[in-house]
N, C-alpha and C positions, 0 to 999 in steps of 0.2 A: 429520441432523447435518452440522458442516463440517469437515473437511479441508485442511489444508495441504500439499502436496508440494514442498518445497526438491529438484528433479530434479539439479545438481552433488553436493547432499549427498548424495544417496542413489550415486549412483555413485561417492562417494568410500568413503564405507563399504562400499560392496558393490560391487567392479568387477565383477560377473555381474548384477547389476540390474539388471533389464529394464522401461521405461515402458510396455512394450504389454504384459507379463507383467501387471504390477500392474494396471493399468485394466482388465483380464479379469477380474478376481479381486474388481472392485468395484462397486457398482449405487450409480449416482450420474443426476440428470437435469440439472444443469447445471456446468458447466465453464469456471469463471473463469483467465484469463491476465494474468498481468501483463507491461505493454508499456511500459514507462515509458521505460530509455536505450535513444536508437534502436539500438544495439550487439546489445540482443536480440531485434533483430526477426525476424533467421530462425527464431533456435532458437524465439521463441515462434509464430509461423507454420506451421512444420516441428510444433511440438507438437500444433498447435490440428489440423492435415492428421490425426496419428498418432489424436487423441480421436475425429475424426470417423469416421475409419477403423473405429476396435474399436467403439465405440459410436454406432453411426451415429443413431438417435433420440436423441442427447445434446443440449443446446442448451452451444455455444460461444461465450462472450461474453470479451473485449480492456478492458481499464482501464490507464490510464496516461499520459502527458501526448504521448508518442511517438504513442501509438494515437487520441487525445484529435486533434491534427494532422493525421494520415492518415487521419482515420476513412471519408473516399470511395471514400478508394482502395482500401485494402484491404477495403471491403466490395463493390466496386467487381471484384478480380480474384481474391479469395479466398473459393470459395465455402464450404469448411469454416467458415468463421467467420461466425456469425449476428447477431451482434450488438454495438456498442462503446459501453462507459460514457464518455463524454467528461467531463474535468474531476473534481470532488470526487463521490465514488462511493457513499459510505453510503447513503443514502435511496432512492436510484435502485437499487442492486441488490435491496435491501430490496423495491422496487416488483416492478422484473422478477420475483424467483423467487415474490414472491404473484400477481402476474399471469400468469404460466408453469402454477401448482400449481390456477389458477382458473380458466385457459383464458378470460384474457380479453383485449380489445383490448393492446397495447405503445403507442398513441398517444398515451399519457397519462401515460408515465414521463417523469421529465423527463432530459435531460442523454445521451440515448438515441440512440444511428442503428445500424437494420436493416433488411433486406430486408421487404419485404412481401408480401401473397401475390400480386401482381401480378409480384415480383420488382425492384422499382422504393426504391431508395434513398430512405430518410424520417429523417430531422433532426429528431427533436423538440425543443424551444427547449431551451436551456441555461440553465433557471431555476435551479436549486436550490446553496447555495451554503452551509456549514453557519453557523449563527448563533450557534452556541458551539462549542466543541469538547470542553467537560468531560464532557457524557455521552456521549464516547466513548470504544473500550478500546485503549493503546494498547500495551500490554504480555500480551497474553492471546496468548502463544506456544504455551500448550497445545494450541491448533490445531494448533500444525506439527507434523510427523512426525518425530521424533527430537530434538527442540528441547534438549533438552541437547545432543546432540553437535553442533548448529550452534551455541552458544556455544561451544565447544571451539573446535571447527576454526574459528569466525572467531579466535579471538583466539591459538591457537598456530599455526597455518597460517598463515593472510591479514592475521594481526597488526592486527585492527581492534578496535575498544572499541562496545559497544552503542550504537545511535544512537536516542535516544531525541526524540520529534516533539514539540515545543512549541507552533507555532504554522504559521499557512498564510499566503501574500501574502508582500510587499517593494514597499517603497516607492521601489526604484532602478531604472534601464533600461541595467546594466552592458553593453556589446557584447556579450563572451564567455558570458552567461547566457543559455538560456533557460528562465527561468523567474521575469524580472524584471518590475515592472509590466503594462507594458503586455502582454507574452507571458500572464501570469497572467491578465490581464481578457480575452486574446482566447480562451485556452485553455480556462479556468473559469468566467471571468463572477465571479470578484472582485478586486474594484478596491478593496482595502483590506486592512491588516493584522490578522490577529485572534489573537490568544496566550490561550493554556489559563492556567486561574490558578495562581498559585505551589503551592496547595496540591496542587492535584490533581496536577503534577509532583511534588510531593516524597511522595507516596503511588507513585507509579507508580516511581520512587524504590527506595524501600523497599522494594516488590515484588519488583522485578528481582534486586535485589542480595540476600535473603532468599532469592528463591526461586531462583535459576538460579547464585546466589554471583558473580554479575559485580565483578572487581574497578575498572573503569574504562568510564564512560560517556561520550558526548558530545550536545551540543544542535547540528544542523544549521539554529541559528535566528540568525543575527547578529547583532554590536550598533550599533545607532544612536545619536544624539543622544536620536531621540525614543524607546525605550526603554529608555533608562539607569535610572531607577526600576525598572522590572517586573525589570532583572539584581541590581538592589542586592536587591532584594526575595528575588526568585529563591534568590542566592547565599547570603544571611543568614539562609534557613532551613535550607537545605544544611548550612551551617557548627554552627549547632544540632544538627542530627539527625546528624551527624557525632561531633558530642561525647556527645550523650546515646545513640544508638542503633550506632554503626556503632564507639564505641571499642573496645572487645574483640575485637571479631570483627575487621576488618581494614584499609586505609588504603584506603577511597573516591578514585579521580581522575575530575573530572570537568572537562573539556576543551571549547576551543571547536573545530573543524575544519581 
């Protein structure tokens, strides 16, 4: 099975919370970190050090655009960490934990850099890039570990609204981003915009607000010239399931960033 560990939530709920307590207490063989804002790259470092430590047979593997960037280095100086997903991650973790459970070569996942048994840093091409993104989930919080009280505490504590994923790519090369164009194609290897369909938004939608009672969501997806349709669209089914579905129960807000 998978597991989610929100590590701030857990020591907000329980200041005696211990992450070397918990990972005692649990038989797991691989150990994903998320490295995305370079801001947490100690603590996920410091983390990936702490997994190796209790569970030293674990495999530690880094995903996220920050890790996706440094992936030399850090596998490079850090030897707790065995492995980094570079770029869009679904398929390729997919590969690793069958390739892991199969005991067979990693030279054939794609989007992959690890050590090898010579010890010698290997890059496998940054092929894979998803080609739709409807069958994927992006609302299945019941992975996480207390996942009701991380909607809480974002939304009375850290005063945030669910950010719910639209789409991947941007077709601009703003200074301040990185995560514009050209960052996107060197990072992921896509060089193009792709948006989920309105529909499968507004089921995912419904989900959230249903099942977690989110009163207020947001798209971290922008608007452009070129898709002003897909928001008219987007919006005007929103506005429907608003009146049909969410009258009673309570006032949906749904925000750009």
């Amino acid at each position: 099975g998978v597991k989610i560990i929100n590590y701030p939530l857990e020591e907000y709920l329980d200041p005696n919370w211990s992450l070397i307590d918990y990972i005692r207490t649990i038989d797991f063989k691989i150990c994903g970190i998320d490295l995305h804002w370079i801001h947490n790259a100690y603590g996920a470092i410091e983390i990936a050090r702490i997994v190796k430590e209790v569970k030293p047979n674990a495999k530690v593997i880094l995903g996220g655009l920050s890790a996706s960037y440094f992936h030399t280095q850090i596998l490079k100086y850090y030897k707790s960490i065995d492995g980094i997903i570079r770029g869009e991650g679904e398929i390729p973790l997919l590969k690793y934990v069958h390739n892991i459970n199969q005991n067979r070569s990693l030279d054939s996942i794609p989007n992959f850099s690890y050590r090898n048994s010579s010890n010698h840093i290997k890059t496998n091409s940054l092929s894979y890039t998803a080609k739709t993104l409807d069958n994927l989930n992006f609302t299945n919080v019941s992975l996480l570990k207390n996942a009701k009280q991380y909607f809480e505490c974002s939304r009375k504590i850290m005063g945030i609204s669910f950010n719910l994923s639209i789409g991947r790519g941007c077709p601009f090369n703003c200074p301040f981003c990185g995560g514009g164009q050209r960052a996107s194609q060197h990072l992921t290897g896509r060089n193009e915009v792709i948006l989920r369909t309105p529909k499968k938004v507004i089921e995912d939608i419904i989900y959230i607000v249903d099942k977690y009672k989110v009163p207020s969501l947001f798209f971290g997806h922008g608007t452009y010239p070129a898709n002003l349709k897909y928001w008219k669209t987007l919006f005007g089914l929103i506005q429907k399931e608003k009146n049909r579905y969410w009258r009673r129960s309570r006032d949906l807000a749904v925000t750009f960033p």
